[in-house]
Jmol script that loads the backbone (N, CA, C; Angstrom):
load data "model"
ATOM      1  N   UNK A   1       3.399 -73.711 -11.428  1.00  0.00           N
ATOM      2  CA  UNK A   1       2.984 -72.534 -10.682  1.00  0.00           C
ATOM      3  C   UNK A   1       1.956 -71.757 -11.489  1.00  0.00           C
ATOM      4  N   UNK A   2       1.113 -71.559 -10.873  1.00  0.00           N
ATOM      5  CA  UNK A   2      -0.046 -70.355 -11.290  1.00  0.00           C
ATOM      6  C   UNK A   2       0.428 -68.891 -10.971  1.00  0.00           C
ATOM      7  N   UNK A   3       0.131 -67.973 -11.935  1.00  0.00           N
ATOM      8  CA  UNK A   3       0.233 -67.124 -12.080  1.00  0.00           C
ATOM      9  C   UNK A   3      -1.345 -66.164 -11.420  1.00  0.00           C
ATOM     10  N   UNK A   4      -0.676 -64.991 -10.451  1.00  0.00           N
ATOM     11  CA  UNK A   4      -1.748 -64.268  -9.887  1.00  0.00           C
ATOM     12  C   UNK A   4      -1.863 -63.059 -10.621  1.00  0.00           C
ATOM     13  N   UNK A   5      -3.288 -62.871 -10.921  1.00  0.00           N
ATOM     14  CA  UNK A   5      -3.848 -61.537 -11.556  1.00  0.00           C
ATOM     15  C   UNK A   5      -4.270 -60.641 -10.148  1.00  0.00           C
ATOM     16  N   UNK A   6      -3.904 -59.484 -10.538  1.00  0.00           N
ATOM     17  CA  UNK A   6      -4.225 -57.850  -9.637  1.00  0.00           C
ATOM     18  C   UNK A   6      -5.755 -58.517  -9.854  1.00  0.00           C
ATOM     19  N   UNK A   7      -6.628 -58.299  -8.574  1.00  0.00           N
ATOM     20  CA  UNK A   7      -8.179 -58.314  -8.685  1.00  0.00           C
ATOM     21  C   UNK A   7      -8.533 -56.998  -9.388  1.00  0.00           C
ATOM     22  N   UNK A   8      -9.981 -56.985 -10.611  1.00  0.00           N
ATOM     23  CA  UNK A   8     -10.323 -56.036 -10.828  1.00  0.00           C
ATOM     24  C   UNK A   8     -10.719 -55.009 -10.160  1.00  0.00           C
ATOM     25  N   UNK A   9     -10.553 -53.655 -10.529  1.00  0.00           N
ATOM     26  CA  UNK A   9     -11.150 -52.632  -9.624  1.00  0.00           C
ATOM     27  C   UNK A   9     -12.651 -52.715  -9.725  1.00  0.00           C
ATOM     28  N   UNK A  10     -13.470 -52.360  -8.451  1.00  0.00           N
ATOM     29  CA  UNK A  10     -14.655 -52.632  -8.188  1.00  0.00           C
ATOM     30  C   UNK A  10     -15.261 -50.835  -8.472  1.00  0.00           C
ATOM     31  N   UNK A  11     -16.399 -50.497  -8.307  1.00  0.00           N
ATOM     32  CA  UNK A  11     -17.300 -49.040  -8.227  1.00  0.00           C
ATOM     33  C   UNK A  11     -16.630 -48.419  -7.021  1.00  0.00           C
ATOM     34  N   UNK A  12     -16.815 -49.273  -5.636  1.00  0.00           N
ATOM     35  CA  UNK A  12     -16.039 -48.903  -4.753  1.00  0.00           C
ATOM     36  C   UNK A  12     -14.814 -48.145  -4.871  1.00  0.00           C
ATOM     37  N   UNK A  13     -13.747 -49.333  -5.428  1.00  0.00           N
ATOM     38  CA  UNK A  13     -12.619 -48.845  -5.373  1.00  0.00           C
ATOM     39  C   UNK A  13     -12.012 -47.504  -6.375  1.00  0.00           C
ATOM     40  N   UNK A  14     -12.832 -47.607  -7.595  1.00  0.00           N
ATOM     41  CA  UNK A  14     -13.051 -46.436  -8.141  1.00  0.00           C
ATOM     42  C   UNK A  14     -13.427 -44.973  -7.846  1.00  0.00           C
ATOM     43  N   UNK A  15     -14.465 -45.047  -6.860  1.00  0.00           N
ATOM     44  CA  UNK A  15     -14.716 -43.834  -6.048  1.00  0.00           C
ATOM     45  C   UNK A  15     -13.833 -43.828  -4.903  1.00  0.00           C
ATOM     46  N   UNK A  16     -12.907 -44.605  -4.375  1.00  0.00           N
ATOM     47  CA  UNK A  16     -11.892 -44.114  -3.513  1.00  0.00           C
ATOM     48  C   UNK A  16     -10.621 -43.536  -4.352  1.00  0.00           C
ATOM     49  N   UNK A  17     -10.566 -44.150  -5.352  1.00  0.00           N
ATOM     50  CA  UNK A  17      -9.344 -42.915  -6.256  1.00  0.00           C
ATOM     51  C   UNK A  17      -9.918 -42.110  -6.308  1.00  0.00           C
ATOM     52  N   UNK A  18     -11.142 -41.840  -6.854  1.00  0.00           N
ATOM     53  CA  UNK A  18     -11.664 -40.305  -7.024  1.00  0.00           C
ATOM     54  C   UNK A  18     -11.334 -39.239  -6.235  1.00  0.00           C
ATOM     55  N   UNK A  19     -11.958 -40.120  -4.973  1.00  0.00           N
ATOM     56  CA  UNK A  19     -12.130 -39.102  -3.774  1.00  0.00           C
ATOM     57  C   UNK A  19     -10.614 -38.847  -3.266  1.00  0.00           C
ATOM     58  N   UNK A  20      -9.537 -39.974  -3.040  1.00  0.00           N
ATOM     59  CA  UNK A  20      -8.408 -39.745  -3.204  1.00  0.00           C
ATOM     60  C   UNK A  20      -7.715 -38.905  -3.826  1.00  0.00           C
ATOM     61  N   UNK A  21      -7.806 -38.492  -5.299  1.00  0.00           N
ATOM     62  CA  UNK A  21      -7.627 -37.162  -6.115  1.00  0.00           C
ATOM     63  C   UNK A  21      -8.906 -36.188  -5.899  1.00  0.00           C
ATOM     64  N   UNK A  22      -9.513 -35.924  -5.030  1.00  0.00           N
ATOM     65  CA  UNK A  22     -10.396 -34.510  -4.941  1.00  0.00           C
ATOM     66  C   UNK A  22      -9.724 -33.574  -4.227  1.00  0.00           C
ATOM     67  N   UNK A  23      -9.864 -32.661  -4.937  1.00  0.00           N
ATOM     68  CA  UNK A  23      -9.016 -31.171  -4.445  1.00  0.00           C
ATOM     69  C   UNK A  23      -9.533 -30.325  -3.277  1.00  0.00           C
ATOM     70  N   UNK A  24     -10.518 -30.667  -2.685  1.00  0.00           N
ATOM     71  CA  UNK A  24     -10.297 -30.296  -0.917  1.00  0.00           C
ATOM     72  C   UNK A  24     -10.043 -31.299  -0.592  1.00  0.00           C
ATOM     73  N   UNK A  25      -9.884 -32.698  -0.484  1.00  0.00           N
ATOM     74  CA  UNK A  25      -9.008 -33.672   0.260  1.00  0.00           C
ATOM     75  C   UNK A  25      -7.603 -33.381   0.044  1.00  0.00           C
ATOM     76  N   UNK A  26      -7.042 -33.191  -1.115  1.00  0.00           N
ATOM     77  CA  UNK A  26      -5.458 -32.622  -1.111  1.00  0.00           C
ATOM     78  C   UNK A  26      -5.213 -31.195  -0.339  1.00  0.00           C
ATOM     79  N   UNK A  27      -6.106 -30.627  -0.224  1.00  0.00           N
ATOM     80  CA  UNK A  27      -5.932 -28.888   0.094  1.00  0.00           C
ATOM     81  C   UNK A  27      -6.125 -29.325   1.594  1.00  0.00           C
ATOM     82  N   UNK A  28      -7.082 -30.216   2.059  1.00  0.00           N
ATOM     83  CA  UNK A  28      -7.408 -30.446   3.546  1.00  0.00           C
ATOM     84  C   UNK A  28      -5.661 -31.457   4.154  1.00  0.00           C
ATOM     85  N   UNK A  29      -5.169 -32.039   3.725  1.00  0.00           N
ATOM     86  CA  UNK A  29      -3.527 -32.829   3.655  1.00  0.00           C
ATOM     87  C   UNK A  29      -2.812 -31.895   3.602  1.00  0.00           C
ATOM     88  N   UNK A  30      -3.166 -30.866   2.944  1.00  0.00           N
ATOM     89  CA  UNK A  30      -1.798 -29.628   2.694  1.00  0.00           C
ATOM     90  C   UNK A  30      -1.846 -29.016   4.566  1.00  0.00           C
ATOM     91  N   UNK A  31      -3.030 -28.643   4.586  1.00  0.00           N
ATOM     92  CA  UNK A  31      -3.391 -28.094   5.416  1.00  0.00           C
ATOM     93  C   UNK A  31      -2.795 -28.692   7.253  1.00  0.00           C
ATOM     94  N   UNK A  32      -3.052 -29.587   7.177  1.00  0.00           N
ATOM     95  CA  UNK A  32      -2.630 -30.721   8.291  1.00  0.00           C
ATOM     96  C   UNK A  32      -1.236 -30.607   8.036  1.00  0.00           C
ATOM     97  N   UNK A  33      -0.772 -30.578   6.991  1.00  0.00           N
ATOM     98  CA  UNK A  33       0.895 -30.961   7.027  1.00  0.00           C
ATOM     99  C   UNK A  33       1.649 -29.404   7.105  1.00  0.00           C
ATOM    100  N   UNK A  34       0.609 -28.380   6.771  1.00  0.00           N
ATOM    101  CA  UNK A  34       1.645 -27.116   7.197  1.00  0.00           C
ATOM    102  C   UNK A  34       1.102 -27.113   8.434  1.00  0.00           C
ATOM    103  N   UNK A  35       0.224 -27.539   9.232  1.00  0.00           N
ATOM    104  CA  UNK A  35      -0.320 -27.448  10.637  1.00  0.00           C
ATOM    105  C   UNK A  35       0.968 -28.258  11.611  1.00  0.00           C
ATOM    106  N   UNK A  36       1.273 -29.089  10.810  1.00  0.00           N
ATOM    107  CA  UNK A  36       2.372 -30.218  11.518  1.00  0.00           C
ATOM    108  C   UNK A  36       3.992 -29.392  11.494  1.00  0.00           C
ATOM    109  N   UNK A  37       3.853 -28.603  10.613  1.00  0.00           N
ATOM    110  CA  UNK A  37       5.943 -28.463  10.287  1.00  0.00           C
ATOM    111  C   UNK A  37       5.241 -26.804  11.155  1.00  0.00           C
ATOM    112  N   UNK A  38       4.736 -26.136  11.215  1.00  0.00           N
ATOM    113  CA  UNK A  38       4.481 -25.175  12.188  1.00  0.00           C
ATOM    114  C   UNK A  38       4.255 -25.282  13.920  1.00  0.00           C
ATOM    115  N   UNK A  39       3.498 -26.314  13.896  1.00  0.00           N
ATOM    116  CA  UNK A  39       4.013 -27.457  15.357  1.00  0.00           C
ATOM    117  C   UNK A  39       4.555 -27.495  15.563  1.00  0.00           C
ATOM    118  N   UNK A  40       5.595 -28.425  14.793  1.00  0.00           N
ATOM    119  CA  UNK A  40       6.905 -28.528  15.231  1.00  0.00           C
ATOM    120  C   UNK A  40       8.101 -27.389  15.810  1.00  0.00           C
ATOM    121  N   UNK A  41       7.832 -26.430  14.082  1.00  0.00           N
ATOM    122  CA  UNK A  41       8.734 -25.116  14.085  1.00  0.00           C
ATOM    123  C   UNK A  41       8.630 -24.133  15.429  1.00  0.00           C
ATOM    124  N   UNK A  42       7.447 -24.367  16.425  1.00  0.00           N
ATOM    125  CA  UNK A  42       6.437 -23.116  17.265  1.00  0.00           C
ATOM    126  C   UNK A  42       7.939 -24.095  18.209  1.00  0.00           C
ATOM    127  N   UNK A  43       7.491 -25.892  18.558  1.00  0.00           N
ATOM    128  CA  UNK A  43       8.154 -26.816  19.621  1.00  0.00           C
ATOM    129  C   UNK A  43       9.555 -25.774  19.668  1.00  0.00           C
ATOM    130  N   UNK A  44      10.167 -25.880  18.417  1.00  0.00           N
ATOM    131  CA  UNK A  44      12.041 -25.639  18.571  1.00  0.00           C
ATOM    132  C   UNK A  44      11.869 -24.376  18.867  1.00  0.00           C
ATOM    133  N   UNK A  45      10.842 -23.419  18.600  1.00  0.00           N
ATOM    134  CA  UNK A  45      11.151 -22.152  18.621  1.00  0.00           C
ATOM    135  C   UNK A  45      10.988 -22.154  20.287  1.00  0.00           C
ATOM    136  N   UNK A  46      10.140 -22.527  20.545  1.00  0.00           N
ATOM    137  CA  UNK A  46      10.045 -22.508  22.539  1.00  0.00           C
ATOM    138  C   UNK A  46      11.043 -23.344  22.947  1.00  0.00           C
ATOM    139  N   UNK A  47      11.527 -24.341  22.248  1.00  0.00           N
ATOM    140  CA  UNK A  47      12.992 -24.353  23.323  1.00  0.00           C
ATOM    141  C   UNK A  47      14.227 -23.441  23.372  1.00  0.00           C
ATOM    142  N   UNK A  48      14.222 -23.095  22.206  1.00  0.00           N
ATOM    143  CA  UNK A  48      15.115 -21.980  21.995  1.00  0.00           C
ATOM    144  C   UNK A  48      15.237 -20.410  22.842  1.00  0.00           C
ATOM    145  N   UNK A  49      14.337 -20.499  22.740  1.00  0.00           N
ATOM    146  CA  UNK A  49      13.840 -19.242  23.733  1.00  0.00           C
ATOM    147  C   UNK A  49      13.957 -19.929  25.203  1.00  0.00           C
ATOM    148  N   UNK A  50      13.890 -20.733  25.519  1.00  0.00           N
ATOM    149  CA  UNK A  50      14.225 -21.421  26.534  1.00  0.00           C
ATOM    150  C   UNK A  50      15.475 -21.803  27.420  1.00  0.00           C
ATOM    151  N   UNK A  51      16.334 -21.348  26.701  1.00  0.00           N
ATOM    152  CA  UNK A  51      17.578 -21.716  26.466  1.00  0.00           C
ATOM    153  C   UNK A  51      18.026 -22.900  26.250  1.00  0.00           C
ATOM    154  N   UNK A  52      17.400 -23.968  25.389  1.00  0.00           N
ATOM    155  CA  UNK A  52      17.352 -25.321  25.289  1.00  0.00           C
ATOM    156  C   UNK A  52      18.323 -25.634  23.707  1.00  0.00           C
ATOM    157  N   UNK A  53      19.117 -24.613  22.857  1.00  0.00           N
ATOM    158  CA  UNK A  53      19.125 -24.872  21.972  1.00  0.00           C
ATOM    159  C   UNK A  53      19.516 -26.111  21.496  1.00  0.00           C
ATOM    160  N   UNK A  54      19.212 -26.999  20.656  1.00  0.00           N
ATOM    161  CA  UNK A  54      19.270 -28.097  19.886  1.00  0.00           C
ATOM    162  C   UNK A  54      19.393 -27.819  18.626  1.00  0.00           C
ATOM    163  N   UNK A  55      20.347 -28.831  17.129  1.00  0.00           N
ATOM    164  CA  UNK A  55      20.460 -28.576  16.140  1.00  0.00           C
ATOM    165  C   UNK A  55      19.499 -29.394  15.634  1.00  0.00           C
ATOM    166  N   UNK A  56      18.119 -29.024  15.477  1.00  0.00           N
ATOM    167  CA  UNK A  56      17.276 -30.338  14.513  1.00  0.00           C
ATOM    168  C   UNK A  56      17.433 -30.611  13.172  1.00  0.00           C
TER     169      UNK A  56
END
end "model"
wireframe off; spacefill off
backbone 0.3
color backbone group
């Protein structure tokens, strides 16, 4: 059996970690994901008020 090597990282793939760790791409992810659990939180809060209560 031959043994497989990880392919080297290319320039490419180097500037996608980069950009992967750049701090408005993490701040822009933060952003989307408190956009998402406030979505959600707004969803339960209108059923609730609805008289729909559910334990999520």
């Amino acid at each position: 059996m031959t043994s497989r090597q990880a392919p080297k990282p290319t320039k490419d793939d180097n500037a996608q970690a980069q950009a992967a760790s750049h701090p408005s791409l993490i701040a822009l992810v933060r952003l989307v994901a408190r956009s998402a659990a406030a979505s959600d939180f707004d969803r339960a809060e209108a059923k609730r008020e609805a008289g729909h209560d559910e334990a999520d």
